[in-house]
C-alpha positions as CSV (number, residue, x, y, z in Angstrom):
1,X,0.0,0.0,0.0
2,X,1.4,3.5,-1.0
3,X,1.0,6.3,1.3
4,X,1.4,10.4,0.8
5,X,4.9,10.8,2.6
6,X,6.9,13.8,3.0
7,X,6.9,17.3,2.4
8,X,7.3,19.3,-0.9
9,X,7.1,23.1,-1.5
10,X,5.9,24.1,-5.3
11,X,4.7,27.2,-6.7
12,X,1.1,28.5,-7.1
13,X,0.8,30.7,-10.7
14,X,-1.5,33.3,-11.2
15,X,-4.2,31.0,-12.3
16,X,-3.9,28.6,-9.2
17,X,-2.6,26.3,-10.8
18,X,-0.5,24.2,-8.6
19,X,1.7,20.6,-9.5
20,X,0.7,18.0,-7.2
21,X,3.9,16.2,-6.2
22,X,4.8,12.9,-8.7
23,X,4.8,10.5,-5.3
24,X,1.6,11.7,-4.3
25,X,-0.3,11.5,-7.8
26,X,1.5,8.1,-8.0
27,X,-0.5,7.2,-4.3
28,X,-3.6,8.9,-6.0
29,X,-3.4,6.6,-9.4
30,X,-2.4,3.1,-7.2
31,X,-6.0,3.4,-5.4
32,X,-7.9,4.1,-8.3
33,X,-8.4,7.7,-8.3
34,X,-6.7,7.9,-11.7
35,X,-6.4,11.6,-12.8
36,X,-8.5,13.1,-9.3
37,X,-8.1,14.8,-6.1
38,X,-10.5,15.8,-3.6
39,X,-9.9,18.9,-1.3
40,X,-11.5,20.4,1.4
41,X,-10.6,23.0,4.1
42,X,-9.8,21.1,7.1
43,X,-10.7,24.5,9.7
44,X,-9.4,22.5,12.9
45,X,-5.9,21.9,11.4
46,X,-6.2,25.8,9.2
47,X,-4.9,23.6,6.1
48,X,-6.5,22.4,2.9
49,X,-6.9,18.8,3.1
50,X,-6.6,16.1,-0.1
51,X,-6.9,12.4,-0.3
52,X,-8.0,9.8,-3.1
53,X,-10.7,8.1,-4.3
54,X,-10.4,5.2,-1.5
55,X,-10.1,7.5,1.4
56,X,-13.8,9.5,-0.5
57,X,-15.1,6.1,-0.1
58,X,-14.0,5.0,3.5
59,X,-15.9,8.7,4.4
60,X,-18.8,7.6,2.4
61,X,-19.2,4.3,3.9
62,X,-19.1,5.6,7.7
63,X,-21.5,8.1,6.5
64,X,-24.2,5.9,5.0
65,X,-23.7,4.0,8.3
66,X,-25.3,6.4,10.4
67,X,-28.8,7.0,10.7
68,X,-30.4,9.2,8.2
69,X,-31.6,12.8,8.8
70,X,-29.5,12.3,12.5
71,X,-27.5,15.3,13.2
72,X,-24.0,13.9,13.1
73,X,-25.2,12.2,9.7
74,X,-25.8,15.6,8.1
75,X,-23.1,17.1,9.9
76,X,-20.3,14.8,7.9
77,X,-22.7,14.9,4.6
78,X,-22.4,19.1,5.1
79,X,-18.2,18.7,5.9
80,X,-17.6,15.6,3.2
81,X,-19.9,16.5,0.2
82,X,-20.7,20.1,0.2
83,X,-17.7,21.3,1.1
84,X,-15.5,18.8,-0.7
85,X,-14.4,19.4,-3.8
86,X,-13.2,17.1,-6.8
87,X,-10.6,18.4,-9.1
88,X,-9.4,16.7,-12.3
89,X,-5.3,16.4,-12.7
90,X,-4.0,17.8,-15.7
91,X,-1.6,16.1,-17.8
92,X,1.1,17.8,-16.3
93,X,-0.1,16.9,-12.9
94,X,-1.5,20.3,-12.4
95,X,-4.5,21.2,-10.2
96,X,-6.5,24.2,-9.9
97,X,-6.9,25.3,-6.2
98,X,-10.3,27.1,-5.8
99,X,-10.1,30.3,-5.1
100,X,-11.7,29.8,-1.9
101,X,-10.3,27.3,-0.6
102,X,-6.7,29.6,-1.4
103,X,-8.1,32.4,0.2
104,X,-9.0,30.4,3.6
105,X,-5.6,29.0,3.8
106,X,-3.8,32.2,2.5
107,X,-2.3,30.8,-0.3
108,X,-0.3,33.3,-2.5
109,X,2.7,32.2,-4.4
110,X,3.7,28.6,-2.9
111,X,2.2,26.0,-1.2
112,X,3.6,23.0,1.1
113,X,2.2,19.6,0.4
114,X,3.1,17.7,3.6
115,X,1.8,13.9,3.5
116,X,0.2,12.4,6.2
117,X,-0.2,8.8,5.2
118,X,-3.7,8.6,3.7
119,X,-4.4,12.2,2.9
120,X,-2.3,15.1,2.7
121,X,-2.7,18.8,4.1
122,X,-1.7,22.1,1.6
123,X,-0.5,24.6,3.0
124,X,1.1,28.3,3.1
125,X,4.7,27.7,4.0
126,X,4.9,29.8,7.2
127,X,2.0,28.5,8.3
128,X,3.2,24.8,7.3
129,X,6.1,26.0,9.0
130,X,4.5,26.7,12.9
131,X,2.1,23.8,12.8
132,X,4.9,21.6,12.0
133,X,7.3,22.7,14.8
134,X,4.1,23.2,17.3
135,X,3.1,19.3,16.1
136,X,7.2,18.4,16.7
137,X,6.7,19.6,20.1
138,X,3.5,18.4,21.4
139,X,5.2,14.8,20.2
140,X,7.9,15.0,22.4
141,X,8.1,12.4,24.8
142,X,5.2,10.3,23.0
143,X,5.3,6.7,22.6
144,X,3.6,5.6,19.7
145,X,1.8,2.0,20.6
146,X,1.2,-0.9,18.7
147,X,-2.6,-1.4,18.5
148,X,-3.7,-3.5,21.6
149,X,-1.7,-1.9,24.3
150,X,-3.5,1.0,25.3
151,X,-2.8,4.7,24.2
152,X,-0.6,7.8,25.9
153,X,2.9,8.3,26.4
């Protein structure tokens, strides 16, 4: 299984148009997603976020598993589908970031594509740059478990 791993800067022209890194449109085309990208903006992290056809389905399925018109149901359906948005990849791996979606994260110029393993955030580099050191911090002294024995430091 391929995973979005590391971090790349690339530039954003005056269109928005943006190259998605080669590693992460090669994780995009091994799960099926061929030549598409979904994005959303992920307000708890202040990043766009992007993942693949089989992560869009492992949403869907959890959603359709709740019960419908509950509030948590149309909660994800409002987060996942209305505010998610599907972007074809040019033949030069290009992407055009919504202007909205640049203007909440305060994208002008360059981006930060940082991979976290099934999905990926964008970013604006200084911003990239203090949620990374903050995250470095807070995992400090953190043992990461092997499922099964129980969860902290």
């Amino acid at each position: 299984m391929r995973r979005f791993t590391f971090r790349y800067t690339n530039k954003v022209d005056g269109k928005g148009r943006v190259s998605i890194p080669a590693s992460f449109r090669a994780v995009l085309e091994a799960e099926g997603a061929g030549n598409t990208v979904y994005l959303t903006w992920n307000r708890d992290e202040g990043a766009i976020e992007g993942f693949g056809e089989r992560y869009m389905q492992d949403i869907e399925n959890r959603i359709d598993a709740l019960p419908i018109n509950s509030p948590q149901r149309r909660a994800f359906e409002t987060r996942y589908f209305a505010n998610t948005v599907s972007l074809p990849i040019d033949s030069d791996g290009r992407i055009i970031l919504p202007a909205e979606l640049r203007r909440q994260a305060g994208i002008d110029g360059q981006v930060v594509f940082a991979g976290l393993g099934k999905r990926f955030h964008v970013w604006e580099p200084s911003a990239y740059d203090a949620f990374a050191a903050a995250q470095d911090e807070a995992a400090a002294g953190l043992a990461l478990n092997r499922p099964g024995e129980g969860g902290g430091a």
